[in-house]
Structure formats: C-alpha cells, structure tokens
LOTOR-428377 format. One record per residue: residue in three letters; x, z, y of N, C-alpha, C in turn. Coordinates in steps of 0.2 Angstrom, whole numbers, plus 5000, padded with zeros to 4 digits. Example, Ala and Ser with C-alpha at 12.3 -4.5 7.8 and 13.67 -1.06 7.14 Angstrom:
BEGIN
ala506650394972506250394978506650394984 ser506450354989506850364995506450395000 
END
This chain:
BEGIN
unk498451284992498851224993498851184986 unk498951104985498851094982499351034979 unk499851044975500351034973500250944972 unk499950914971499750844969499550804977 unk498950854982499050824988499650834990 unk500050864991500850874994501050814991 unk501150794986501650764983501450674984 unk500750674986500450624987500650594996 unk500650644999500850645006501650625007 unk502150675002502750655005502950575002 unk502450564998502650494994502550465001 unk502050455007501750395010502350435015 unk502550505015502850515021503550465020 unk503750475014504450425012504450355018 unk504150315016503950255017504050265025 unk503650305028503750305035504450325038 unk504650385034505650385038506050315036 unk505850265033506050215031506150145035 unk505550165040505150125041505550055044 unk505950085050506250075054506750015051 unk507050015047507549975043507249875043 unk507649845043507249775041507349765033 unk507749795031507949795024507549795017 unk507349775012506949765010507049845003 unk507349885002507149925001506849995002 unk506749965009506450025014505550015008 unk505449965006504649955005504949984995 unk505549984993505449994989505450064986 unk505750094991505750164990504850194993 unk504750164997503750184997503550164990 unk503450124987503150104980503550134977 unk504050174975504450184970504250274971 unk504050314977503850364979502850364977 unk502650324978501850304976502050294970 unk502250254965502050254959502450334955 unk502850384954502850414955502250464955 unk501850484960501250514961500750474957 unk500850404957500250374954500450384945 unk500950404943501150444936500650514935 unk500850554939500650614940500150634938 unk499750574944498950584944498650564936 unk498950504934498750484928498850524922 unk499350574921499350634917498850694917 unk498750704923498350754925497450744925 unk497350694929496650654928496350694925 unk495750724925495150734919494550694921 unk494650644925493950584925494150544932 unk493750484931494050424936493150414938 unk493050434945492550404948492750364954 unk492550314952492850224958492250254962 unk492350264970491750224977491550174977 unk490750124976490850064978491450034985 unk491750044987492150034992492750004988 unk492850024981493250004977493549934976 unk492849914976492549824975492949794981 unk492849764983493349734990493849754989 unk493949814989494849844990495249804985 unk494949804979495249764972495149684974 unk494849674979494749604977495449584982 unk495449624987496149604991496749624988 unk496749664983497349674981497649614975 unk497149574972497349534968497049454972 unk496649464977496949384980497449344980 unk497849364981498349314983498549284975 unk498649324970498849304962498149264962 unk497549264963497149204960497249154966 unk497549164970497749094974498549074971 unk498949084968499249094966499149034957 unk498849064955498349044948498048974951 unk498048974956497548904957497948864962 unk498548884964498948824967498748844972 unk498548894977498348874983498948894988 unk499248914986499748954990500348894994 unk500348885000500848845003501548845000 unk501948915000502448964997502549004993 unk502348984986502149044981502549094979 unk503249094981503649154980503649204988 unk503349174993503149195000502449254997 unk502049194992501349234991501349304988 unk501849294983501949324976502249384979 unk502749414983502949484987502449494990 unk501849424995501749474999500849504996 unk500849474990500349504986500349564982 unk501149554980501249644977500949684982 unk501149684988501149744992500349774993 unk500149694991499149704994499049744988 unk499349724980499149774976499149844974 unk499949844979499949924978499549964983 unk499349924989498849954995498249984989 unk498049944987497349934983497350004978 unk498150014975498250054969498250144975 unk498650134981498450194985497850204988 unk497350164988496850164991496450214982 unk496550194978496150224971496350304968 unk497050294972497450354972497050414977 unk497050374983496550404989495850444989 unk495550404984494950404981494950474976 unk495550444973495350534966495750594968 unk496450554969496750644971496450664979 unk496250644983495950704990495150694990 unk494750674983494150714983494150774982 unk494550794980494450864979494850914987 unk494350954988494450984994495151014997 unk495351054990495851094992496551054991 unk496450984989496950924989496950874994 unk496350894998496050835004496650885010 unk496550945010496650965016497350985017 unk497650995009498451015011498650935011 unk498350875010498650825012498650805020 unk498250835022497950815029498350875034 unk498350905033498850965034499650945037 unk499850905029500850915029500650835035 unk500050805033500150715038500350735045 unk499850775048499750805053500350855057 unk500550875052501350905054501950855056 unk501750805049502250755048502250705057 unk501650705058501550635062501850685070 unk501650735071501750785076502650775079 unk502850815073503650795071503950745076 unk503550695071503750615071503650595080 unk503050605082502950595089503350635094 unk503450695091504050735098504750695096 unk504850685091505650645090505650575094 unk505150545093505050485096505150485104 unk504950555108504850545113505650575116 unk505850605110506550645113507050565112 unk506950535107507250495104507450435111 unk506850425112506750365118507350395125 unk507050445128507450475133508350515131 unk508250515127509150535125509750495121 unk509250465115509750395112509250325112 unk509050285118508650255114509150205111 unk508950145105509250125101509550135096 unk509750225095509750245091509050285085 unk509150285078508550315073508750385073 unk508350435074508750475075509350515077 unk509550465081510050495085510750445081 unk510550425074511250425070511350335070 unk510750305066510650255066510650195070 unk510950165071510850095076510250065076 unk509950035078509350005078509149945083 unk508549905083508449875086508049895093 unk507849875102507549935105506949915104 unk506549885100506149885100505449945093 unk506149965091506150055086505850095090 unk505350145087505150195092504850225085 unk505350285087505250365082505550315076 unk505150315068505450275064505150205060 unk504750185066504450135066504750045071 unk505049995066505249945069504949915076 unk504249935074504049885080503249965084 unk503249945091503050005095502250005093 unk501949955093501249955091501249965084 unk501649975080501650015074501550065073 unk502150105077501950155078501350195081 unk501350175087500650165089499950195085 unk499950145078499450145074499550185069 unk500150225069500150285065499850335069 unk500050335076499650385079499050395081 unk498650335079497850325080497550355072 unk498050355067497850385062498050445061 unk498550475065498550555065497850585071 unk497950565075497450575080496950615080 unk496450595073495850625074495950675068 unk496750685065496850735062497050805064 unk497050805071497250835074496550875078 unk496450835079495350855082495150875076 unk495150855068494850895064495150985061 unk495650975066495951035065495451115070 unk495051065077494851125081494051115078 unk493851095070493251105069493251155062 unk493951165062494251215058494351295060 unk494351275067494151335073494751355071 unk495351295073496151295076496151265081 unk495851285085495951265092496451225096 unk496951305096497651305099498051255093 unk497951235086498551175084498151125085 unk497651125083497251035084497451035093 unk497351065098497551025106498351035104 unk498451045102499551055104499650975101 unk499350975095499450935090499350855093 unk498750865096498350795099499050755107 unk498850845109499350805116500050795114 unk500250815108501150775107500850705105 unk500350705101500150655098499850585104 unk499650605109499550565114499850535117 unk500550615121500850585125501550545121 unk501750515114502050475109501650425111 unk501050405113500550345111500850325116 unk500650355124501150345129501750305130 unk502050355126503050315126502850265125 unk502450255119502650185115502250115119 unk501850145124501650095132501350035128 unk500950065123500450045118499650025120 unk499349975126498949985129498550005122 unk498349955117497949975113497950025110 unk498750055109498550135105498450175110 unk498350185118498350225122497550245122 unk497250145123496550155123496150185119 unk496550175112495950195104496150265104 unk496750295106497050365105496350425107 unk496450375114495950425119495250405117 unk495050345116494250335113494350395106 unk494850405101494650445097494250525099 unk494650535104494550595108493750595113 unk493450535113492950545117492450545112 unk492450505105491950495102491850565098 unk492350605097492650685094491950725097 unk492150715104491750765109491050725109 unk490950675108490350665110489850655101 unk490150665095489950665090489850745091 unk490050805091490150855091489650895096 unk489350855101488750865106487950855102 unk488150775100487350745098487350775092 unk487850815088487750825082487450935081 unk487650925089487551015090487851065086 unk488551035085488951055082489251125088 unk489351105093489751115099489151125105 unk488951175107488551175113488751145119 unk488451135124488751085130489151135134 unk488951185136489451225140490151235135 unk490251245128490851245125491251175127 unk490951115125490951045127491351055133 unk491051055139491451055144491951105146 unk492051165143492851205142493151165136 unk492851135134493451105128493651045131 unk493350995136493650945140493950985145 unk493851025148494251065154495051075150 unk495051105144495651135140496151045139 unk495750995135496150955135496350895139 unk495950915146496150875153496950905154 unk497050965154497551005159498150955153 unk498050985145498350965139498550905140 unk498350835143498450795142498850755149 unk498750805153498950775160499550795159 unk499750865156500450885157500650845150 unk500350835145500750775141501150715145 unk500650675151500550625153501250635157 unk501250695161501850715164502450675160 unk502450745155503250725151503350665148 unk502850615147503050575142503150505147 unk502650535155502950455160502350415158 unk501950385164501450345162501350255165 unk502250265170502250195173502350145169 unk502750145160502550095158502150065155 unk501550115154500850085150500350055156 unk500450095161499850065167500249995169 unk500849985169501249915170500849875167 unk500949865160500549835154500049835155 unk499349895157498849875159498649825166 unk499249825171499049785177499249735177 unk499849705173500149675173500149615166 unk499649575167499849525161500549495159 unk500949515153501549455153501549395149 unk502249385148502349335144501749345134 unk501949405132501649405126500849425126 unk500349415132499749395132499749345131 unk500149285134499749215135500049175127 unk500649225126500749195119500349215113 unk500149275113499549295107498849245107 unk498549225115498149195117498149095113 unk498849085114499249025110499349025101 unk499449085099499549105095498749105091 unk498449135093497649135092497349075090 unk497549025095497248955096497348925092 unk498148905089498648895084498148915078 unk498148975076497949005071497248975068 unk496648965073495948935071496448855068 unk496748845069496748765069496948775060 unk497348825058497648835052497048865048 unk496648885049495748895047495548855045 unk495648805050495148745049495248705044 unk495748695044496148665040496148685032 unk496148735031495848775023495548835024 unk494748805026494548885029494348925020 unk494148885017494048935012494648955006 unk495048925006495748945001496348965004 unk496348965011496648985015497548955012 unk498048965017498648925015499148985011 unk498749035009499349095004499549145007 unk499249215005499449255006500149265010 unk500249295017501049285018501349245020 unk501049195020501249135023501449095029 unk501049145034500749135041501549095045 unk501949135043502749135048502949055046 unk502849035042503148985040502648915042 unk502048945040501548855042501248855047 unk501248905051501348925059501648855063 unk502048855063502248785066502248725066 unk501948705061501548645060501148645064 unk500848695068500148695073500248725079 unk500848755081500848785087500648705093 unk500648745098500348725103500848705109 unk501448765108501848775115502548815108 unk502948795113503748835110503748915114 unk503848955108504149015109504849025113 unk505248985109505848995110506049055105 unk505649065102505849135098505549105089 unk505549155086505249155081504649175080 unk504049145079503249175081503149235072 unk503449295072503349325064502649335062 unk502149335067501449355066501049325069 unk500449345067499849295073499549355077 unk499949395078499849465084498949485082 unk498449455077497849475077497849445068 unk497749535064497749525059497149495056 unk496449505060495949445057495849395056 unk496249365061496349265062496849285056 unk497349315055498049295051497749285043 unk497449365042496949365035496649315033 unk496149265039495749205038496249145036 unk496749135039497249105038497649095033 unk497649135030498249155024497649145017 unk497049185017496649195013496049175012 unk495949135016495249095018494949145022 unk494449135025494049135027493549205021 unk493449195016493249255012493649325011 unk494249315012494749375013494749395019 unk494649385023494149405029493849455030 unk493349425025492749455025492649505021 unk493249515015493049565010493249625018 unk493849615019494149675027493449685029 unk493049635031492549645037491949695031 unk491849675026491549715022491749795022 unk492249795019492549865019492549915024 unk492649865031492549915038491949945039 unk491449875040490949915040490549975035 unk490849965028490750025024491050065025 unk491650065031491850135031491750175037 unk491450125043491350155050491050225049 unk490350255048490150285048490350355045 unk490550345039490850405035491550445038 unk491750365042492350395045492450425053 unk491750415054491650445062491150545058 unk491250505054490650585052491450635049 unk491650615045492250665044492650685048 unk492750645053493150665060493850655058 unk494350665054494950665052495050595050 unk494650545046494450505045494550425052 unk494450465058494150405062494650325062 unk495350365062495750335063495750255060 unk495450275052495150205048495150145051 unk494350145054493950105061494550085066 unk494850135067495350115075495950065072 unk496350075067496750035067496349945064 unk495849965064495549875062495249865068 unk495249905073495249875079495649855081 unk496349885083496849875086497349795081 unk497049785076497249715071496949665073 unk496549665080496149615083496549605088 unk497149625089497849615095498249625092 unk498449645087499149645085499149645076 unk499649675073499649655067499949735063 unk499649805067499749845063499749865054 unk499249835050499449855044499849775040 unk500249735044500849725041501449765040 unk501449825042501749865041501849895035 unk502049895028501949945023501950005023 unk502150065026502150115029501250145030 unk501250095035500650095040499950065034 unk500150015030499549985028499550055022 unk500050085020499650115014499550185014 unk499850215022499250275024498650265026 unk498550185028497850185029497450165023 unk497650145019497150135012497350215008 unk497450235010497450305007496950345010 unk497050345018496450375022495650325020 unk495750285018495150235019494950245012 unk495250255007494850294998494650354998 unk495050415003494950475004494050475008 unk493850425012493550445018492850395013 unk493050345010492550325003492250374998 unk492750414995492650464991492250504993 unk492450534999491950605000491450585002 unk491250525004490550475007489950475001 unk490350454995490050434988490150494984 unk490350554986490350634983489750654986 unk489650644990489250684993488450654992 unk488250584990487750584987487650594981 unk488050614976488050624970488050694969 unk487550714965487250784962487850804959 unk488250874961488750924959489250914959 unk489450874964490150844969490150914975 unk491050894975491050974977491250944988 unk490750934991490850924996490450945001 unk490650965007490451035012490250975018 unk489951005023489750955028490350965033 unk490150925040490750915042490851005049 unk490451035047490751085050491051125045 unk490851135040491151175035491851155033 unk492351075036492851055038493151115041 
END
C-alpha cells in the first residue's frame, strides 16, 4: 500500500462527496484536498519525468489566461474562474503522471477508486428507491442528484471511469470483486437512465473481452464462461436496478434531444463567429443567446457537447489540443484496461458535458497522466512497468 496513492485518491474522492452541492466551495474543498497532495508530492519527489502528453495538457490549462492577456474573453471574470479550474486539471493531470507511475502507488489508488465508486453506486441506487431528493438520506437536494452527483450523466461518467477498473481487477485473477464490482457499477449506470453511460458502460465490457481474446490473454473457451458468468451478473443487476427508464430514453426521443440538436446548431454559429480566439473560456452560458435559435423557456447552462462548447469558448485550436490528447491516449488506455474509461468519457462529451464537472474533470485528468505515464515508462530503458497481464 502506498501511503501518497491513498492520499492522492481521497483528495479526488473529497471533490466527489461534494459534488452534489451548487455552492461554490464544494470545488474548493477538491483544490484545497489536491493542492495538499500536490505539497506532499513535492517534498517527497526525487525526480520529475513529464509524458509528451504533458504538452497539450499545459496548453489547456493556461488557455484561457492567454486569452485573457490578449482581450479575448467576452466575460473575463467568467474566464478567469473558469481557467483556474483548467489549471488545476492540468496540475492533477502532472500529479497523475508521477505519483501513480510507480506500481505499488498506481494500484492502491486504483483499488480505494474502485471501492469508492462501488460504495457510491449501491448508495446511489438505495438512494433513488428510498429517499429520492435526498443526499444521502440527510441532505435536500435537487431530483436531478443521483448518488453525490448534481447532474445524472455526471454521474454516469464516473461510472464509465470506474468501470474498467473493475475488469482490470479479474486480470489480477480477482474474478469474484472485478464481476460484483462491475455489476453494481452497471446496474448504477442503469438508475441513472443514462443512455450514453449505459451504452459506453457496456462497450467497456465488450472491448475488455474482446481485447483479452485477440491479445490471447484469455483463451476462447474461458472467454465464453467468462460472458456466461457476467450475462447472469448483469441481468440480475438489470433486475434490481429496473430497466424501463433507460429503454424509455432509448425508444423515445424527448424534448432534450431536439434541444441539444438546437443547441448544437446555435453553437457552430458562435464558431463561426471566432473560430480561432474563441468568445473565453466559460463563457458559453452567457453568449449563448445572442444565437439561440428557439426559446428554452429555461436556462440553456451548457451546450450538452463538450467539443462544439471547447470550439466555442476556445477556438477552434482548444479543440483540438482535446482532440490531440485523445488520440494520444486511446491506445495506451484500451492496452491498460483500468484506463479505458479515459477514451469513453470524451465520447460521451459529444452529447453531454461530463467533464464540466470538477469532480469529474479532475479524476479524469488524473486517470489520463497516470495512463500517459505508464505509456512513456514503458518505452524508456529501466522504468519499472509490467505488461498488461502481469496487471
């Protein structure tokens, strides 16, 4: 166990029993629990090796301050918060990178998450059926709260990055916690009637088994008792946690299809308009209406797809540092397996707006330097990293 991964976990865990709140020191107490660790590290340290992956990651975390420097920002006290927040992503993202290169700090972090997320999913689904409205039972809440998350496709995106930490647990030849682990964690996905977390939750599980075949890690007749074990697993998930109001969502287009689809449309027009200096970080909520299309009757907080919002906010090159970094990190994060979840929630940002979430954005830049790190240790001669069975 190791004393610095724990400490790195419960900081990101802080952030998430917080989540819930709209208050704005719910995000202080995550940066205030991360900077904390990010002291530790820095005492401790006996050398700083950055992943090229690093590049991009810095460059979004100080965007917004050189738009900021150059006048570009529509709302520059709008930009200026919501540029710390990218800075500190970028600061757990470096964090990610040195304290869980190392094996026996990767894994007792990946461990307490795993437990944490677990936890979090069976409370979530007792939560819904016995106080919904309530946070833990105690808290008032708004109902669109599920477990300790404001908003459900938030949620959601935590559980597509616990997900395949729970699969990397039966290549550990923990069979019985990675499947217990998976099906609380799926049938949560469920509650939360998340078509997108429902579809990536399960893609993570298909790509698991079918990585684990081509890679002959897993021979095919094990393969197929190991789909046999987690069909039964997941149907009696499916049971408990009720499946009429995700399939609803799937057969049923609503009102917030045709408005994301409006929203979207809206959004290129704010592109166009400053495709390359974009209108400032954070800004979206406010210069949004100058271009909507059609009345909400609500207040539109997001552009429900983080890419057009990034383009929007950031140009058109802030975009694409994102699209940069994905693609650097697809691979390494389908090979670690624990990782995959990276890739999935920069899918599910192409319908919704999971990492506006502080919670959410800075477990995934923490997963996304960890899954860099071991990528760029393992080409480098005397880096201490094992292949993905030895996981």
């Amino acid at each position: 166990m190791s004393p610095l991964g724990i400490a790195f976990g419960i900081a990101l865990t802080a952030g998430v029993v917080v989540a819930w709140t709209p208050r704005s020191w719910r995000v202080s107490l995550a940066i205030a629990s991360i900077s904390i660790v990010a002291a530790l590290w820095a005492v401790t340290a006996k050398s700083i090796r950055l992943p090229w992956q690093t590049i991009p990651v810095a460059l979004i975390g100080v965007w917004g301050f050189i738009q900021l420097a150059f006048g570009a920002s529509a709302i520059p006290h709008t930009t200026l918060r919501s540029s710390s927040l990218l800075a500190v992503s970028a600061i757990v993202f470096i964090l990610g990178s040195q304290i869980l290169q190392n094996r026996r700090a990767r894994h007792s972090f990946l461990n307490l998450m795993l437990w944490v997320s677990t936890v979090l999913a069976g409370l979530a689904m007792l939560q819904t059926y016995t106080s919904p409205g309530l946070v833990l039972w105690l808290f008032p809440a708004e109902d669109s709260v599920l477990g300790t998350f404001y908003y459900r496709n938030q949620f959601a995106a935590f559980m597509e990055i616990a997900a395949p930490i729970a699969l990397w647990q039966i290549l550990r030849e923990r069979v019985a916690v990675g499947g217990i682990c998976y099906a609380v964690i799926f049938a949560a996905t469920l509650t939360s009637a998340s078509r997108s977390g429902v579809t990536l939750v399960s893609a993570e599980l298909i790509i698991f088994l079918a990585f684990m075949v081509f890679q002959q890690q897993l021979p095919l007749k094990s393969a197929v008792s190991l789909v046999t074990v987690f069909a039964l697993l997941l149907a009696g998930a499916s049971i408990i946690a009720g499946t009429e109001r995700t399939v609803n969502h799937f057969e049923t287009p609503d009102f917030y299809d045709v408005a994301r689809r409006q929203m979207a449309n809206s959004t290129l027009k704010l592109i166009a308009e400053r495709p390359w200096t974009g209108w400032g970080v954070g800004t979206w909520r406010a210069v949004y209406p100058r271009f909507a299309t059609f009345d909400l009757a609500a207040i539109a907080n997001e552009a429900h797809n983080d890419w057009l919002q990034w383009a929007a906010e950031g140009g058109i090159p802030f975009a694409l540092l994102f699209a940069v970094l994905a693609i650097w990190l697809v691979k390494p994060s389908v090979e670690s397996v624990w990782g995959m979840g990276v890739p999935m929630v920069l899918v599910h940002s192409y319908v919704d707006y999971p990492l506006r979430e502080p919670a959410v954005a800075f477990l995934w830049f923490a997963m996304a330097g960890a899954v860099a790190q071991t990528t760029w240790a393992s080409s480098t001669p005397g880096q201490d990293v094992m292949p993905v069975s030895s996981e």
